[in-house]
C-alpha positions as CSV (number, residue, x, y, z in Angstrom):
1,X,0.0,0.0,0.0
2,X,3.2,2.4,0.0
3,X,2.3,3.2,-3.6
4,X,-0.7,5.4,-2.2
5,X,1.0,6.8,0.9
6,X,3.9,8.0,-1.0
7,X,1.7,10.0,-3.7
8,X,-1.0,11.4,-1.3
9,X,-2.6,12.4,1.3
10,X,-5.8,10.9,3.6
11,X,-8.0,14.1,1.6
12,X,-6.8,13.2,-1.7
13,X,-7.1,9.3,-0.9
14,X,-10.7,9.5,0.9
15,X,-11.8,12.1,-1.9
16,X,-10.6,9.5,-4.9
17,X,-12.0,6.3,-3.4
18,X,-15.3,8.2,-3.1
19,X,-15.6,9.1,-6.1
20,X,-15.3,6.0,-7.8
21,X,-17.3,4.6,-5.0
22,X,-20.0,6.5,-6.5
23,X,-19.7,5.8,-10.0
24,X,-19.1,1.9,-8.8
25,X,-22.3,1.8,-7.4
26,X,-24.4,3.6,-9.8
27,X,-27.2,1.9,-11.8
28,X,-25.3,3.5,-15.2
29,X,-21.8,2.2,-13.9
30,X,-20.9,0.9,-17.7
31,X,-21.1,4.0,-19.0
32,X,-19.6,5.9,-16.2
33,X,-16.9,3.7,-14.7
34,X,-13.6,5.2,-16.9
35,X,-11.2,4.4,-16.9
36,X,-11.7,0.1,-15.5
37,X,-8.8,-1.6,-13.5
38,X,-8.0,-4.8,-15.8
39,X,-7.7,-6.6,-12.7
40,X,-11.6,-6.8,-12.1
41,X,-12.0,-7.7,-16.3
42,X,-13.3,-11.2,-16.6
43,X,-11.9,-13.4,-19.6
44,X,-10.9,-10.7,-21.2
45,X,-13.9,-8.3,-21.2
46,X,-16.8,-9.2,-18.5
47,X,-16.4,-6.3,-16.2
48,X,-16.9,-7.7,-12.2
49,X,-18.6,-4.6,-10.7
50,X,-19.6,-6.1,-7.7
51,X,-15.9,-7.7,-7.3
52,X,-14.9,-4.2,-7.5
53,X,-17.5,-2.5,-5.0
54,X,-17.2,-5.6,-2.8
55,X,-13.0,-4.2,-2.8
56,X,-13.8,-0.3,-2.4
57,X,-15.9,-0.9,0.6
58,X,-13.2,-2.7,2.3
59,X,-10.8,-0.6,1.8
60,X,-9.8,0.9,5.2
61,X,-9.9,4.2,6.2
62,X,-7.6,6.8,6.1
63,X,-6.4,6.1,9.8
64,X,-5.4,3.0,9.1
65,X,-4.0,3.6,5.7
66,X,-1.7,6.8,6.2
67,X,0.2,7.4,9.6
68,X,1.9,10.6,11.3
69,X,5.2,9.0,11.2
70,X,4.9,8.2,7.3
71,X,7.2,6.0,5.5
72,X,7.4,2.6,5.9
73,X,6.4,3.0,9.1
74,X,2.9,3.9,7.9
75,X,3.0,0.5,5.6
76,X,4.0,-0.8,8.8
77,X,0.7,0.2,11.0
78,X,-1.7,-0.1,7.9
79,X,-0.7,-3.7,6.7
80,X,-0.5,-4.7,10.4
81,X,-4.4,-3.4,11.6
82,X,-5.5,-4.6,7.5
83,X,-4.6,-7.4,5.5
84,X,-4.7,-6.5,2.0
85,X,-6.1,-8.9,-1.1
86,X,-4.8,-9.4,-4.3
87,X,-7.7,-7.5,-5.1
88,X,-6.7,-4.4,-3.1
89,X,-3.2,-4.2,-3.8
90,X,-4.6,-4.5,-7.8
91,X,-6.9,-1.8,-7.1
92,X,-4.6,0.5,-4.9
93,X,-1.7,0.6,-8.2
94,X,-4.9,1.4,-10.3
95,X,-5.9,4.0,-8.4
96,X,-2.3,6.0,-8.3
97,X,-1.0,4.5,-11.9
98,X,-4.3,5.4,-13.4
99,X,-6.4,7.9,-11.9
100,X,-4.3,9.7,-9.3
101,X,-5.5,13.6,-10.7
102,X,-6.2,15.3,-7.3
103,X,-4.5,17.5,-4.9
104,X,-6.2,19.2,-2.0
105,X,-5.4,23.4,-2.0
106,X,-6.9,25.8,0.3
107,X,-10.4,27.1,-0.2
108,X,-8.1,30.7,-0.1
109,X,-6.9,29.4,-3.5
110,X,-10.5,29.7,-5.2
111,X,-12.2,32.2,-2.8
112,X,-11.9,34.8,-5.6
113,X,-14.2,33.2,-7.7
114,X,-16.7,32.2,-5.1
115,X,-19.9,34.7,-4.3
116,X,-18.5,36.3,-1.4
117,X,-22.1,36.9,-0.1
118,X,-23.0,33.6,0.3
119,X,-21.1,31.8,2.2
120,X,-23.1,29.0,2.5
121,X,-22.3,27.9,-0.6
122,X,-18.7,27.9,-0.1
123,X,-16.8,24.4,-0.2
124,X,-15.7,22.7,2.8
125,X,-12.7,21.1,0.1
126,X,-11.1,22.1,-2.8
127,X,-8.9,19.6,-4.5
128,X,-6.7,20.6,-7.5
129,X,-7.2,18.7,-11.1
130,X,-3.7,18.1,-12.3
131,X,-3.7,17.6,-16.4
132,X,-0.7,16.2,-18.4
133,X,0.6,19.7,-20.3
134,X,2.0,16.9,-22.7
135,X,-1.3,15.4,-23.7
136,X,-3.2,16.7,-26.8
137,X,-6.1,17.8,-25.3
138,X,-3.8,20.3,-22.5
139,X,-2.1,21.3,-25.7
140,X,-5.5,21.6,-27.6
141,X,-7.4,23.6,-24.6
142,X,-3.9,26.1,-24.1
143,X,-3.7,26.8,-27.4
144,X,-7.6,27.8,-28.1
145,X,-7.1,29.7,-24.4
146,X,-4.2,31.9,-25.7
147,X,-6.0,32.8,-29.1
148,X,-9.7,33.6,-27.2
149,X,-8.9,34.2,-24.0
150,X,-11.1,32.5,-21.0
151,X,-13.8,32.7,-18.5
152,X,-14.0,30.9,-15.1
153,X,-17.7,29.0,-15.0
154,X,-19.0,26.0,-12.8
155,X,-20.4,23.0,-13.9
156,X,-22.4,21.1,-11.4
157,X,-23.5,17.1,-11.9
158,X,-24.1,14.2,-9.9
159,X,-21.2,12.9,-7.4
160,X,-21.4,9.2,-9.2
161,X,-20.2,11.5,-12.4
162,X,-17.1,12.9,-11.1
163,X,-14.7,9.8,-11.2
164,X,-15.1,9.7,-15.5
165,X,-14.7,13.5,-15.2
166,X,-11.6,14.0,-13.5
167,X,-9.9,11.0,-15.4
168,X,-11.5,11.7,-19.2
169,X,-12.4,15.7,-18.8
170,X,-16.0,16.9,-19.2
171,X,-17.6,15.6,-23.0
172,X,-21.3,16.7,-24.8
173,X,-23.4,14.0,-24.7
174,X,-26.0,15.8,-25.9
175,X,-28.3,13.6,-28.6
176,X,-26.9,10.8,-27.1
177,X,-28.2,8.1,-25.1
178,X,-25.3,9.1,-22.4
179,X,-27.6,12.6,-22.1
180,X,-28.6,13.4,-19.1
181,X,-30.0,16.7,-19.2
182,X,-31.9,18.9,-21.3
183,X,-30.4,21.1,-24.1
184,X,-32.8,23.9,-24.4
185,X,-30.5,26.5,-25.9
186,X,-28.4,23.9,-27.8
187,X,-25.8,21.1,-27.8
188,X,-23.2,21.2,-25.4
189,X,-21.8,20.8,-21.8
190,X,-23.6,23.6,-19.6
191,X,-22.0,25.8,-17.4
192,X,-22.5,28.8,-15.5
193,X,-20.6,31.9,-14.1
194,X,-23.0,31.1,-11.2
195,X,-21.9,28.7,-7.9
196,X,-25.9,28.7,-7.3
197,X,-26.7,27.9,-10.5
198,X,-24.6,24.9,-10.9
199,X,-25.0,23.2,-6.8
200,X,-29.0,23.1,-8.2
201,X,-27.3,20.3,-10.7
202,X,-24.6,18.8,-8.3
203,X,-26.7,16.0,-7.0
204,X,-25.4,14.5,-3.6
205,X,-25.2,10.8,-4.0
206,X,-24.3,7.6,-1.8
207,X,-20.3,7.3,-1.9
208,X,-17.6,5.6,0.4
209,X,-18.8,4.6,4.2
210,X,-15.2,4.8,6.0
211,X,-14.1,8.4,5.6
212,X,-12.6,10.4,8.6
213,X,-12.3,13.0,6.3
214,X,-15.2,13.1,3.8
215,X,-19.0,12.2,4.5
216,X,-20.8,9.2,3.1
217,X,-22.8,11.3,0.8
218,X,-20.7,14.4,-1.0
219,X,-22.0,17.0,-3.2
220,X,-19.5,18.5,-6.3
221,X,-19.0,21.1,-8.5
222,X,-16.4,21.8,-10.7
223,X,-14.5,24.7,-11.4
224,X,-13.5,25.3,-15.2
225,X,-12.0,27.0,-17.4
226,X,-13.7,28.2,-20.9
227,X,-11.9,29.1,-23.6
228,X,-14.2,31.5,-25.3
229,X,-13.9,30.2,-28.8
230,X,-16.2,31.6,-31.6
231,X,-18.5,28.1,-31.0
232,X,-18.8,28.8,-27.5
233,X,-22.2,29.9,-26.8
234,X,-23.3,32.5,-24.4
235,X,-26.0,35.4,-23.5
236,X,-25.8,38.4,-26.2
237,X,-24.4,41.4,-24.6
238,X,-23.6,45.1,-25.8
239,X,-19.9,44.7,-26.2
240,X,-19.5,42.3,-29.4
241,X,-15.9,42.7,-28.8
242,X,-14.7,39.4,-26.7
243,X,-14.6,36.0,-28.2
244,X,-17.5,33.8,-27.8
245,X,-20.6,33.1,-29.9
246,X,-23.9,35.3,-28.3
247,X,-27.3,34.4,-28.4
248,X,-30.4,36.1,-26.8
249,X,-32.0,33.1,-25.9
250,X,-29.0,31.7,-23.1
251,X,-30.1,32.6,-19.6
252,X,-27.9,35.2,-18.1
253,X,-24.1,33.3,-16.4
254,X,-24.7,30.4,-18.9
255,X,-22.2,29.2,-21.0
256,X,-23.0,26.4,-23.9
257,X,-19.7,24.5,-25.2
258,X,-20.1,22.8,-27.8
259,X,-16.4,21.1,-28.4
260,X,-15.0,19.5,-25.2
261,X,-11.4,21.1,-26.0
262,X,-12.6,24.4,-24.7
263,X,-13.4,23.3,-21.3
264,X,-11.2,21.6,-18.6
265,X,-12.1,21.3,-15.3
266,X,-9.6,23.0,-12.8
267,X,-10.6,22.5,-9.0
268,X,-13.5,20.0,-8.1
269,X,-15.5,21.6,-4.7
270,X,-16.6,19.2,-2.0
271,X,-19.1,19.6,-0.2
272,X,-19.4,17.1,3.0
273,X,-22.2,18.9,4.5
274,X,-25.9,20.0,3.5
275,X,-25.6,22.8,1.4
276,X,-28.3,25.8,1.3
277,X,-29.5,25.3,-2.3
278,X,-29.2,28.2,-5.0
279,X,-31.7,29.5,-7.1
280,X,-31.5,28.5,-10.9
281,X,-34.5,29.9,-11.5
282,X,-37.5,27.9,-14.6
283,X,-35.1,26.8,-16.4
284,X,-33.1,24.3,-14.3
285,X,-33.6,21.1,-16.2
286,X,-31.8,23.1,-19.0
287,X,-28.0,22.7,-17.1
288,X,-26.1,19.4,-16.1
């Protein structure tokens, strides 16, 4: 179990074992469950979800996986108070090879960006999504930021989404059968300049039952960036003069991306506690 003790902390461990806790568990787990540790494939494609879940909820908490002293003394404590399977050492390499993405910053790190009137509606975690500046779509998203500048928005969905998110980046499945919302004003993913707005749309669901850290039941939102490409739509304003497609039909704060490149999701913001819900106003089957 060194492998996740060395790489992070009992937030960041609690945070990603929830997460795909959530997904695990959820009735559309094929479709959400990405990336899948190979260990839990059956003859070469039968995926064991309840193998898996059966694994994440026995897991042990972060107590007993991470210790003050660190180091091998912490494998030391852990492996001593847990006995670890096969199936948990396969799914603890996963989980840091794989989908290791988060890092836990202050709130002070985002606070700029969150309604400083409400402060109810302020996270009680903010973990950092760390993206490969090597890969395509980092190079694709940089490049289109640079030419079009960007906005900061929120996107709010269900907890059991947020595993596929931070491992494959937010995609428009609008049209498709993966669709889980309305598109009113359009094709796209839907965000908002809004925190309000987009908690009505992060959905609290059931996650991981051990966490010292984290609650059983977690509400997200992420924080993105949008690079306001010509496609990207928004509400028409008097000043024609910054990037971005307008339209008098999109609700004031919304933001309609069509092309996943010009989104990426920067923070995710975890909320462990009931949250006092925000006002998206008639149309709020129209964002998710």
């Amino acid at each position: 179990m060194q492998a996740i003790q060395q790489v992070m902390g009992p937030e960041e461990y609690e945070c990603l074992v929830s997460l795909a806790c959530g997904a695990a568990k959820s009735y559309r787990k094929s479709s959400i469950f990405n990336p899948f540790p190979k260990a839990f494939v059956v003859d070469g494609r039968e995926r064991d979800y309840d193998r898996l879940v059966a694994c994440l909820d026995t897991l042990p908490p972060s107590a007993a996986m991470f210790s003050p002293s660190g180091g091998a003394a912490a494998s030391a404590v852990s492996e001593a108070e847990w006995q670890p399977t096969e199936d948990h050492r396969a799914l603890c390499e996963f989980l840091v090879s794989e989908c290791f993405k988060l890092r836990r910053v202050p709130v002070e790190e985002v606070r700029q960006h969150l309604p400083a009137s409400s402060p109810g509606l302020h996270p009680d975690l903010v973990f950092e999504v760390r993206h490969d500046p090597s890969s395509r779509a980092s190079q694709d998203f940089d490049g289109a930021r640079e030419e079009f500048g960007c906005a900061v928005a929120f996107h709010g969905s269900s907890t059991e989404n947020w595993f596929c998110i931070v491992n494959s980046g937010l995609r428009n499945f609008s049209g498709t059968a993966r669709q889980r919302s309305g598109a009113l004003f359009g094709e796209g993913i839907y965000l908002s300049s809004s925190l309000a707005v987009a908690l009505d749309f992060s959905q609290a669901a059931p996650c991981w039952g051990h966490g010292t850290v984290l609650s059983s039941s977690l509400r997200v939102v992420g924080l993105c960036e949008v690079a306001l490409h010509p496609d990207v739509l928004r509400q028409a304003a008097g000043d024609a003069s910054t990037s971005g497609r307008r339209s008098r039909s999109v609700p004031d704060s919304y933001f309609v991306v069509g092309n996943s490149t010009h989104v990426r999701v920067k923070h995710l913001l975890v909320y462990t506690q009931a949250v006092r819900p925000g006002a998206a106003g008639p149309d709020r089957k129209c964002v998710g």
